[in-house]
N, C-alpha and C positions, 0 to 999 in steps of 0.2 A: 269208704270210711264209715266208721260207726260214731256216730252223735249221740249225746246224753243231755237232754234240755233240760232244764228245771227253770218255769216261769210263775211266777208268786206276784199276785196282784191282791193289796189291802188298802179297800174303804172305810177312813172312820169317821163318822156322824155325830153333829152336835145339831140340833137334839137327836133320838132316835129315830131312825126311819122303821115306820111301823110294818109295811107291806111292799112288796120287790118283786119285779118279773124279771129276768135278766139272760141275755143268749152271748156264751160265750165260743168263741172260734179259738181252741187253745188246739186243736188235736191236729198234727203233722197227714196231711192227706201220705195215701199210697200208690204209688205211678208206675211205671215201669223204669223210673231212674231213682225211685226212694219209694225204701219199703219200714214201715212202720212195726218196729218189731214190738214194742210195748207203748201202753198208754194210760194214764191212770189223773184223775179229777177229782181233788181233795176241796172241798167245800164246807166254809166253819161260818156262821151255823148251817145246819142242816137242813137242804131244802125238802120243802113238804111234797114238791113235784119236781118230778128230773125227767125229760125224754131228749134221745140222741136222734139227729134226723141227718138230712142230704138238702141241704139249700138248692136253688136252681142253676148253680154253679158246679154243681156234684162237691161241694166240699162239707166235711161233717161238722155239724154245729150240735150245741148243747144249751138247751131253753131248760131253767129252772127258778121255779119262785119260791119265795121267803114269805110265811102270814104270819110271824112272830116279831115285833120288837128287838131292833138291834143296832148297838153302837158300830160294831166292827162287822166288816164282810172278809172275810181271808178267800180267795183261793187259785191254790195251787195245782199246778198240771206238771205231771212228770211225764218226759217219754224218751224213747231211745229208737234213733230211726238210722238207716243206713243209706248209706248216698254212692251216688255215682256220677260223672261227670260225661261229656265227650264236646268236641269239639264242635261248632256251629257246619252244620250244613252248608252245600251247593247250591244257593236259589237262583237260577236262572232268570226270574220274572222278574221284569221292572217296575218302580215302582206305581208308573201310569196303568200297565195291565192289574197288578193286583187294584190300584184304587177301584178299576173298571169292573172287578168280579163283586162289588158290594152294590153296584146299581141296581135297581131293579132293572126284571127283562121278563117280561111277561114269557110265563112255560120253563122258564129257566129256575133248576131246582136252588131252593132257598140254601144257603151257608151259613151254619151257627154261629158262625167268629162275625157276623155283620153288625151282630149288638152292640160290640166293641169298636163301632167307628163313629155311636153318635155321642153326643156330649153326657155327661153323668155330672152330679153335683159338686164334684170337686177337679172335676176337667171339663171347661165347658169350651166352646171354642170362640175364636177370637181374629182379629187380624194383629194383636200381638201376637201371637204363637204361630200363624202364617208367617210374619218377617224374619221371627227368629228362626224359623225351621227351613225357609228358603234356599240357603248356600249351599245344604246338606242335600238336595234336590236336584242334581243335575239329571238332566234326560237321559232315558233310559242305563240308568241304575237300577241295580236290581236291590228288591224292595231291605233285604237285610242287610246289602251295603252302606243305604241309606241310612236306616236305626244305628249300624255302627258307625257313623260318622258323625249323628246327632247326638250320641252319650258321647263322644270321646270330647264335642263341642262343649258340651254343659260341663262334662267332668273339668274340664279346661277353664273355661268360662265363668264355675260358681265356686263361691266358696262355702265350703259346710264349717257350719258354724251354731254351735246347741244354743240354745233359747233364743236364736234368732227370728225364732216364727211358730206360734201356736200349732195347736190341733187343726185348728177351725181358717188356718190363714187362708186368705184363697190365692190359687195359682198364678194369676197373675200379678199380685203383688211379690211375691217370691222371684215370677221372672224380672219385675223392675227393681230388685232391689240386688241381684243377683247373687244372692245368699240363703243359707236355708239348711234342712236336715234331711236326710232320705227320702221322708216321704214325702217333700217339696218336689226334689228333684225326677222324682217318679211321674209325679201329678203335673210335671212341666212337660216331661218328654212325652208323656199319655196324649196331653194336650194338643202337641207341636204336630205329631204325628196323625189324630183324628182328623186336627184341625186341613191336612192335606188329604184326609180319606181313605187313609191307611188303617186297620185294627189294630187296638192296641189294649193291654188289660193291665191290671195292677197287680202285683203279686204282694202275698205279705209274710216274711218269715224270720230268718233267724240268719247269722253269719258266722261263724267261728275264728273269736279275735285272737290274737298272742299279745302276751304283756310286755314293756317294755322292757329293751335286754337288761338286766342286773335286777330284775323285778320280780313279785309273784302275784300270778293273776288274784283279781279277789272275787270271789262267789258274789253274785247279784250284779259284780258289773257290765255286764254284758245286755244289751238291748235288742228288741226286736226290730227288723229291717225290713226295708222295702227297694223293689227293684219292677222291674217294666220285661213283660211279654209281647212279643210283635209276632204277627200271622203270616206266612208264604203260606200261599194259596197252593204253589207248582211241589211241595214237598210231598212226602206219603204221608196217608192219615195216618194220625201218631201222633207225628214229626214236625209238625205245620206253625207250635208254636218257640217260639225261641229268644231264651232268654236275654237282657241287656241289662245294667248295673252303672245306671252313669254315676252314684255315691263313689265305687272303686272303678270305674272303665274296665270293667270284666263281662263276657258273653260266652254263653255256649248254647249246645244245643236242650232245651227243657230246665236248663241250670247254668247260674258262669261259674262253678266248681262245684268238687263234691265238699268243701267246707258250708254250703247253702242249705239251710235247710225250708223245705216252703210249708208254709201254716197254710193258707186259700187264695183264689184267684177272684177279683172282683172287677168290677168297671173302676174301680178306685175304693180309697182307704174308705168312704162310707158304706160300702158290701159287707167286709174282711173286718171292721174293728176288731179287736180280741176280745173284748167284754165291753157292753153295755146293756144298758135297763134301762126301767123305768119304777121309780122309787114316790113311795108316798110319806114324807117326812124327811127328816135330815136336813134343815135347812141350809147347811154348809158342810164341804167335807174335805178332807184329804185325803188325796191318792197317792202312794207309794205300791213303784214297780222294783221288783227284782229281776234277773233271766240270769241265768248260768246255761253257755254251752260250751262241752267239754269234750273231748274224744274216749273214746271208753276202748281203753288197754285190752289186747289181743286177751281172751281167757277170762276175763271177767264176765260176769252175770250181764246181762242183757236189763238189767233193770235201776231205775232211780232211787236212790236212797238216801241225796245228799237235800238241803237245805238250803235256799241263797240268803245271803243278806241282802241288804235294800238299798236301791238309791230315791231319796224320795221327792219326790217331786209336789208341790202343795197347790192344791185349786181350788178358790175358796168362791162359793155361791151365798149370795145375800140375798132373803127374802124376808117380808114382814110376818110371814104366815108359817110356819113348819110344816103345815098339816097340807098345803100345795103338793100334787103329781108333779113332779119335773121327770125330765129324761136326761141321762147323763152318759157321760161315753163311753 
């Protein structure tokens, strides 16, 4: 399937923020299940420094700062990526052996995916997220059975529900309230899973909605999502990680469809944000997001050209001083 994103994120400042550094994460990595055929980063005003790089996650990020004066930040990413899907893997390995390949053993060659089994800032662990991941835990299951039996619990178990729970909520209050929005329910399952010594990583990207029947979709409505990667250790390298969606209880192998599209892979949503800085003035501001993703008809240009509209979302910061550094997300 081919994808056509267009994600437009506008800050506006009272007073102005005089000086910005800011890294944003807008550009769809390229894998061997999504290939990135266009990509383009529109920035108003114009930053006085722009460099593209590779985080320690291998996913491409974009660090630009602003030394001018400005009410408004716009900016927009277009891009057009092409997906593929397939089916979740064979993992033979239970879940007790893969826990067992993250121990240390002295001589025994180190495994990158280890990173992702200790706590991070918005998955930390717990013996709430021991009990709740328990049931999903029978002996010797093998490690992917298990993740799919823990998304299908939460998918069952929570209900999504928008402005239920901040940016900044932390996971455990999500698990006791059992409601929440994507990237609650990511941040739980990450948790649940660690918390048993299983890898597990965040992912952060895009989904492709349909409107309701008698409807027409509307530009900007569409938001970015989050969904959960789990490690078999017995698969081929490649292959080892695989996807899980407890928001819709969908999985597959690298993706739970080819309607997904994946932005970065992080320990959790504070790796991957899509944009954040650090701003020197603007004592308060409002954030307004858009995302349009759309499928782009057989024979058309491979390229974005459309505009979303906005759903805006407001968050407002009180400070006595304007002229204060803060950091924002």
């Amino acid at each position: 399937m081919k994808l056509r994103i267009t994600h437009q994120t506008r800050y506006e400042y009272l007073p102005a923020v005089e000086t910005a550094q800011h890294m944003a994460y807008l550009q769809p990595v390229s894998n061997p299940y999504q290939r990135l055929l266009s990509h383009t980063l529109t920035i108003s005003p114009t930053p006085e420094q722009m460099t593209q790089t590779l985080d320690v996650f291998g996913n491409p990020r974009c660090f630009f700062s602003l030394q001018t004066p400005h009410h408004v930040l716009d900016v927009v990413a277009h891009s057009v990526v092409s997906t593929q899907t397939r089916a979740l893997p064979s993992s033979r390995v239970s879940w007790e052996q893969a826990r067992e390949q993250f121990r240390y053993q002295s001589g025994v060659p180190f495994d990158a995916a280890t990173e992702f089994v200790f706590a991070s800032p918005f998955c930390p662990k717990a013996p709430e997220f021991v009990a709740y991941a328990r049931p999903s835990f029978a002996p010797g299951i093998s490690v992917l059975a298990v993740a799919q039996d823990l998304m299908q619990r939460i998918h069952s178990d929570f209900v999504y529900e928008s402005q239920s729970t901040h940016i900044n909520t932390p996971a455990l209050d999500a698990l006791a309230q059992r409601k929440g929005v994507c990237q609650d329910f990511a941040h739980i399952m990450i948790a649940c899973l660690r918390s048993m010594g299983l890898a597990a990583r965040y992912v952060s990207g895009y989904l492709l909605t349909q409107p309701a029947p008698g409807s027409v979709k509307l530009r900007g409505s569409d938001a970015s999502h989050a969904w959960v990667a789990v490690y078999a250790p017995d698969l081929p390298a490649g292959q080892r990680w695989c996807d899980f969606d407890p928001t819709n209880n969908r999985a597959g192998w690298h993706s739970p469809g080819e309607d997904y599209v994946t932005l970065a892979t992080g320990r959790d949503f504070s790796d991957v944000s899509p944009l954040r800085g650090v701003i020197h003035g603007g004592a308060s501001h409002t954030l307004t997001v858009g995302v349009t993703v759309e499928p782009v008809p057989n024979g058309m240009q491979s390229q974005s050209q459309t505009s979303s509209q906005s759903q805006t979302q407001s968050q407002s910061q009180s400070q006595s001083q304007s002229q204060t550094a803060k950091e924002i997300p």
